[in-house]
C-alpha positions in Angstrom: -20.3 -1.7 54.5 -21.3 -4.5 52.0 -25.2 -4.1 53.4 -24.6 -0.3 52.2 -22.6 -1.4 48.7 -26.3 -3.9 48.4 -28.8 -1.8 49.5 -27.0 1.0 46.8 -26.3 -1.6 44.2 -30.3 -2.8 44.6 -31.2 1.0 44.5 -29.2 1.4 41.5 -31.0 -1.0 39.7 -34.3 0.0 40.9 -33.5 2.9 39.2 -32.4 2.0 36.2 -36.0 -0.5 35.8 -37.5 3.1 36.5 -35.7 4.8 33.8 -36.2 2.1 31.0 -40.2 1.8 31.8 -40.6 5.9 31.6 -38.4 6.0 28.7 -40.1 2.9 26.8 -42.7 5.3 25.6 -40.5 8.0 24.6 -39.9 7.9 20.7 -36.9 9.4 20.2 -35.5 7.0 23.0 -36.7 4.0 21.1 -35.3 5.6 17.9 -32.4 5.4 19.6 -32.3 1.7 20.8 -32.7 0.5 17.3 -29.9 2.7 15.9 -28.0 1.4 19.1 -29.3 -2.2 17.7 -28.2 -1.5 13.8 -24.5 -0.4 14.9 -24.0 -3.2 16.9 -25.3 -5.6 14.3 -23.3 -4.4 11.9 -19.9 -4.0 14.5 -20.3 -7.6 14.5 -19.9 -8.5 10.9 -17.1 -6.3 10.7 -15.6 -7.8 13.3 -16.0 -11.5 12.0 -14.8 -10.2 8.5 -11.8 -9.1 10.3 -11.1 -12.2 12.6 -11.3 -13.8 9.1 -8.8 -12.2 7.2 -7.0 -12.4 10.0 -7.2 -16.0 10.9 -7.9 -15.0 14.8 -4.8 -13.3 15.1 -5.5 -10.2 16.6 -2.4 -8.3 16.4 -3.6 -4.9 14.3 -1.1 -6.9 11.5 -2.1 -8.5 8.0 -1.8 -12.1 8.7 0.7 -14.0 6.1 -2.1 -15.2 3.9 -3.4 -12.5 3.6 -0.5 -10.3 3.1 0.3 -13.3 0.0 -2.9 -12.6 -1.3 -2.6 -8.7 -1.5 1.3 -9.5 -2.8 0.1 -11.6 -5.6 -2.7 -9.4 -6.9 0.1 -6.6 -6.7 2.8 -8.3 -8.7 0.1 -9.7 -11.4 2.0 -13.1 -11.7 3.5 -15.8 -9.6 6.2 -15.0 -7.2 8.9 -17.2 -5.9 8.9 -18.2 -1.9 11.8 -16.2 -1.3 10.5 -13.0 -3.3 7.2 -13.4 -1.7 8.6 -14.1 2.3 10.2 -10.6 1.5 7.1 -8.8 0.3 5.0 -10.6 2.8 7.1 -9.1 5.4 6.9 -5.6 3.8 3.5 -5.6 4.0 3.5 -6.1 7.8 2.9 -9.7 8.4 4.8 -11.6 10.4 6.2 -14.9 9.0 8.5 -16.7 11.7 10.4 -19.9 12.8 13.8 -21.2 12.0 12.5 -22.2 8.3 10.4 -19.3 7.7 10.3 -19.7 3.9 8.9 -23.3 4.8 6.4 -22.0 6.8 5.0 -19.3 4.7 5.1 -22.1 2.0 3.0 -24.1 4.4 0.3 -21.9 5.3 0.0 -21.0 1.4 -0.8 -24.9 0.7 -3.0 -25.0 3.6 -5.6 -22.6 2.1 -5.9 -24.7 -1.8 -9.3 -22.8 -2.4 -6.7 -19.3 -2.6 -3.0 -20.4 -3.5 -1.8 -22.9 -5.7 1.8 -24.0 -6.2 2.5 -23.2 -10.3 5.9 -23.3 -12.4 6.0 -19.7 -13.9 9.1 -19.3 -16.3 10.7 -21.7 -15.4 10.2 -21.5 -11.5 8.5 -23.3 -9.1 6.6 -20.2 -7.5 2.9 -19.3 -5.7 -0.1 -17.8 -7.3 -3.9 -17.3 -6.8 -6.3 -20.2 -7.4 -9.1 -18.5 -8.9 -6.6 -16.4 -11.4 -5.1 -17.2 -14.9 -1.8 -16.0 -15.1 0.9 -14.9 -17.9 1.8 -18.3 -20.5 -0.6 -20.6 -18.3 -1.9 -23.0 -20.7 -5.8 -23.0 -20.5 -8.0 -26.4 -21.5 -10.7 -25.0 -23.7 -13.6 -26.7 -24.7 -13.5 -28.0 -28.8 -16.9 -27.2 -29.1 -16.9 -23.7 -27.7 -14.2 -23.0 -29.7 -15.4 -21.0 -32.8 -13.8 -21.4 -36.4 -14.8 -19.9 -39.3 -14.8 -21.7 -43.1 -11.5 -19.8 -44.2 -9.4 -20.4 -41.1 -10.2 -24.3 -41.6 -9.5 -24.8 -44.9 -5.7 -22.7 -43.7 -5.3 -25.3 -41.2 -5.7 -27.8 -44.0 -4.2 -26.9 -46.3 -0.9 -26.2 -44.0 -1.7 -29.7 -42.8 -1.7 -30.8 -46.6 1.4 -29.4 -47.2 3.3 -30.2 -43.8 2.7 -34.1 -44.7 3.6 -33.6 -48.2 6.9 -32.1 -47.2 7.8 -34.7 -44.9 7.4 -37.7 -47.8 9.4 -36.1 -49.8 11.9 -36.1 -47.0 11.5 -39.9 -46.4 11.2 -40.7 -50.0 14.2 -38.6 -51.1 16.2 -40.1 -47.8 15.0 -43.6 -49.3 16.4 -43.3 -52.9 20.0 -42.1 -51.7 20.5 -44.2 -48.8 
């Protein structure tokens, strides 16, 4: 039996070498390999854009970082670890362990280039890296910064009057004391 599963295995394949050298002439056969080709090329970027979101979990679920991400862009500002384990885990992913807060939390500061720990009103809480949010306090450049003539001589003149104020408070604090 295994000469006859050979011999019809080899004349399979025999076959088959037929079939591709009749067909390689045939145009809408080689139309067809190179859409055949193009699907498959493009199958595989999907499927490495997938195994990254998904950090090679293949479950069909969000993976926790990713689930953070889509959280945070959601709420618009920084959440809290507990508020964000619970939305997290609405949206599917599975966050686990005896500490899971702690673990979520760790995976977050893993992955600097996308979360960042931040205090948000008053809070010790998780946002995006690559995002301003509500009351952050942004460095800006003095020389990019743009003021016109009349806005200066405001500044200066409240300035002016600031310091004047506050020597007549020492001064008048002086003569009584």
């Amino acid at each position: 039996m295994t000469t006859q599963k050979k011999d019809g295995l080899h004349g399979l394949r025999s076959l088959r070498h037929e079939l591709r050298i009749r067909l390689s002439t045939n145009p809408d056969y080689l139309a067809l390999k190179e859409v055949e080709s193009a699907i498959k090329k493009i199958e595989e970027v999907v499927g490495k854009a997938q195994k990254q979101r998904t950090r090679g979990k293949s479950t069909g679920k969000i993976s926790q970082t990713g689930a953070a991400e889509a959280v945070l862009k959601k709420a618009g500002h920084p959440l809290p670890i507990g508020e964000l384990l619970e939305r997290v885990r609405s949206e599917g992913a599975h966050v686990g362990g005896k500490e899971p807060k702690t673990n979520l939390a760790s995976a977050l500061s893993k992955e600097k280039d996308r979360f960042r720990s931040v205090i948000y009103k008053e809070t010790r809480g998780w946002w995006l890296t690559k995002e301003d949010f509500p009351g952050e306090i942004v460095v800006v450049d003095p020389d990019e910064v743009i003021i016109d003539e009349n806005e200066m001589n405001e500044a200066e003149a409240a300035s002016n009057e600031s310091s004047a104020s506050f020597r007549d408070l020492m001064s008048y604090g002086g003569q009584d004391g």
